[in-house]
C-alpha positions as CSV (number, residue, x, y, z in Angstrom):
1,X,227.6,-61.4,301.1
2,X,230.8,-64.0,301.3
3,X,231.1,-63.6,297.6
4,X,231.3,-60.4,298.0
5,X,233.7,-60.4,300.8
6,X,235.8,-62.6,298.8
7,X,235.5,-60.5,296.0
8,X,236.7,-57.3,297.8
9,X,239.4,-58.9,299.2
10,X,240.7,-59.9,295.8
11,X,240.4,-56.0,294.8
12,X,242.1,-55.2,297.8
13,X,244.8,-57.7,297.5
14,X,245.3,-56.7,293.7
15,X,245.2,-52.5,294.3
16,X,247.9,-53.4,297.0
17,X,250.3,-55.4,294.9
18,X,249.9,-53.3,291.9
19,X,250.7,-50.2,294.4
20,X,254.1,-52.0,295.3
21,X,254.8,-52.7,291.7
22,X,254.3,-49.1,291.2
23,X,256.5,-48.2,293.9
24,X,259.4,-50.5,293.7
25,X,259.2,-48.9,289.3
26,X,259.0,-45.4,290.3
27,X,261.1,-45.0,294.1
28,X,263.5,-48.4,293.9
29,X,261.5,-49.6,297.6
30,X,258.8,-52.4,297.6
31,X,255.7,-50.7,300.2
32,X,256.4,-52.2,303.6
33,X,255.1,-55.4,304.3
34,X,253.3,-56.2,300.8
35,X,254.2,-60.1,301.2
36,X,253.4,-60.3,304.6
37,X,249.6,-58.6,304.4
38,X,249.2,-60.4,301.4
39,X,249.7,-63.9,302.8
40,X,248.4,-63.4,306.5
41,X,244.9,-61.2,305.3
42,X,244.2,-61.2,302.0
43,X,245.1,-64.6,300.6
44,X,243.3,-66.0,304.1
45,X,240.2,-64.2,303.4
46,X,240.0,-64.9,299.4
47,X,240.2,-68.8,300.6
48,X,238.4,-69.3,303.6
49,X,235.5,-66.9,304.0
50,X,233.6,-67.8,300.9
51,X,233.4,-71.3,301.6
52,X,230.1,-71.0,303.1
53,X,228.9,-69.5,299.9
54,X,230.4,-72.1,298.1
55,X,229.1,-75.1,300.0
56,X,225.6,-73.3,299.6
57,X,225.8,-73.1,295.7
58,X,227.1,-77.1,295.6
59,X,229.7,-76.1,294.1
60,X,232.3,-78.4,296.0
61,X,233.9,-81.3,294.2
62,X,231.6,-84.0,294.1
63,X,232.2,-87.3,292.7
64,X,229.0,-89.6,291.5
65,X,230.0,-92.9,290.6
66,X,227.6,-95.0,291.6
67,X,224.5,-92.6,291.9
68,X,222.8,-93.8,288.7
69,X,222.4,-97.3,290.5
70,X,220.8,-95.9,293.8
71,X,217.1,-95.7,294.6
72,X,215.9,-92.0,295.1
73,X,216.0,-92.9,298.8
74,X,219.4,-94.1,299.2
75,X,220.5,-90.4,297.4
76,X,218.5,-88.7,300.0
77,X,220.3,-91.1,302.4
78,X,223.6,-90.5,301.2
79,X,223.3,-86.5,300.9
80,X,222.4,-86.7,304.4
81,X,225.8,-88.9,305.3
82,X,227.5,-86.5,303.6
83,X,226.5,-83.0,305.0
84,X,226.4,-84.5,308.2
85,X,230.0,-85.5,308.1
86,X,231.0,-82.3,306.4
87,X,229.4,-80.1,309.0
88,X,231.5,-82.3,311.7
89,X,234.6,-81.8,309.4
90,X,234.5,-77.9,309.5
91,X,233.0,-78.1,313.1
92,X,236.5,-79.6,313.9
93,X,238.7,-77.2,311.5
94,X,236.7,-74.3,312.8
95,X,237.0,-75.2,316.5
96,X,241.5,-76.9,315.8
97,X,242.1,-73.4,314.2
98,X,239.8,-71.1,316.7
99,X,242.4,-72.5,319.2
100,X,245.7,-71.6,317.0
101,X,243.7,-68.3,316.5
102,X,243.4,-67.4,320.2
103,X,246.7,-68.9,321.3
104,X,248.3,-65.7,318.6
105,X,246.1,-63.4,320.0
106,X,247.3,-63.9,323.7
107,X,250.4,-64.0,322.4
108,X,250.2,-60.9,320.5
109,X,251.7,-62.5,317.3
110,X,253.3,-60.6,314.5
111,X,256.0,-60.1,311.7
112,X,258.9,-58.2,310.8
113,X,259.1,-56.6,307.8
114,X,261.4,-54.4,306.2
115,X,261.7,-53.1,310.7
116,X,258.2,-52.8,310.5
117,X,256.3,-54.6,312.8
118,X,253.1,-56.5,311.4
119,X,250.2,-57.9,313.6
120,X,249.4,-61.1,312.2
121,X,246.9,-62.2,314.7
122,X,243.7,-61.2,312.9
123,X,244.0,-63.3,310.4
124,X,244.3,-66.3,312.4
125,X,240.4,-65.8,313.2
126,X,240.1,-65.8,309.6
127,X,239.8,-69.5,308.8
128,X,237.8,-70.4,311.8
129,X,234.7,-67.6,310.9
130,X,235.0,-69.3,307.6
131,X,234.6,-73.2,308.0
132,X,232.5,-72.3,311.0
133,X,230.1,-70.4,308.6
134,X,230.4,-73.4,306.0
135,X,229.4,-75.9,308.8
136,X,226.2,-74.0,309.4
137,X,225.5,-74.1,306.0
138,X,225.8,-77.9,306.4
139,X,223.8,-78.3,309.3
140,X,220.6,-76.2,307.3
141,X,221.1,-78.7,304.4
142,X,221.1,-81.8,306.7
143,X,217.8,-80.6,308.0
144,X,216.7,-79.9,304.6
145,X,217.6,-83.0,303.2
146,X,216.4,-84.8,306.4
147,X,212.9,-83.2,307.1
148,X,211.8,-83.2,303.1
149,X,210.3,-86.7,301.7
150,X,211.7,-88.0,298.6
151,X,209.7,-86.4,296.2
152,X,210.5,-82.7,297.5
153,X,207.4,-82.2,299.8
154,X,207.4,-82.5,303.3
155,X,206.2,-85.9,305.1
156,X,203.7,-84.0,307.5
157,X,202.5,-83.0,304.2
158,X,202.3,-86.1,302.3
């Protein structure tokens, strides 16, 4: 569902610039506002909301340098380290920009562009729905990784 999301956005975001190209060719005048949606909505949502899906696929940079030396435990060990302190990390992002995100909408924010006036706001709660979505993710793979033995099967099974 975030891939597809993502993947709309990126439609959207391409229709929209190809419509101002179009424009600006054919009538002189860029479409109001085509930089300013761009960058506040679309780019926003192509970056942040599919890092949930991303994070569920493993498809994060990982870097494995000493994993050929460890036991199968001390993987399991260290897989668990590291969801747990990225779920924190985008806990904290999620919760530091869910603050930015409400301060804008109390105040209303917006641009000006071409004297027309832009709400920006919305896409201040962008970011937070993201790494807020990617920490759950975390959290289910910390539990996975943390309630499975070694070998793949559960201990209340083994």
């Amino acid at each position: 569902m975030l891939a597809f999301v993502g993947a709309v956005g990126v439609i959207l975001m391409m229709v929209h610039v190809c419509a101002d190209i179009v424009a600006r060719t054919i009538t002189g005048a860029s479409l109001p506002a085509t930089v300013e949606i761009v960058s506040y909505y679309y780019m926003v949502l192509v970056a942040f909301l599919p890092l949930a899906w991303v994070e569920r696929r493993g498809g994060m940079i990982s870097v494995e340098l000493i994993e050929f030396m460890m036991s199968p435990r001390m993987i399991k060990i260290s897989d668990a380290i590291v969801a747990a302190l990225g779920m924190v990390i985008y806990a904290v992002m999620a919760y530091a920009t869910w603050i930015t995100a409400v301060k804008n909408y109390v105040t209303g924010t917006f641009v000006v562009a071409l004297q027309v006036k832009i709400i920006t706001w919305p896409g201040y709660f962008l970011p937070s729905i993201g790494f807020a979505l990617a920490a759950v993710i975390l959290a289910v793979r910390f539990l996975e990784i943390t309630t499975d033995s070694v070998d793949g099967t559960r201990e209340s099974e083994a």
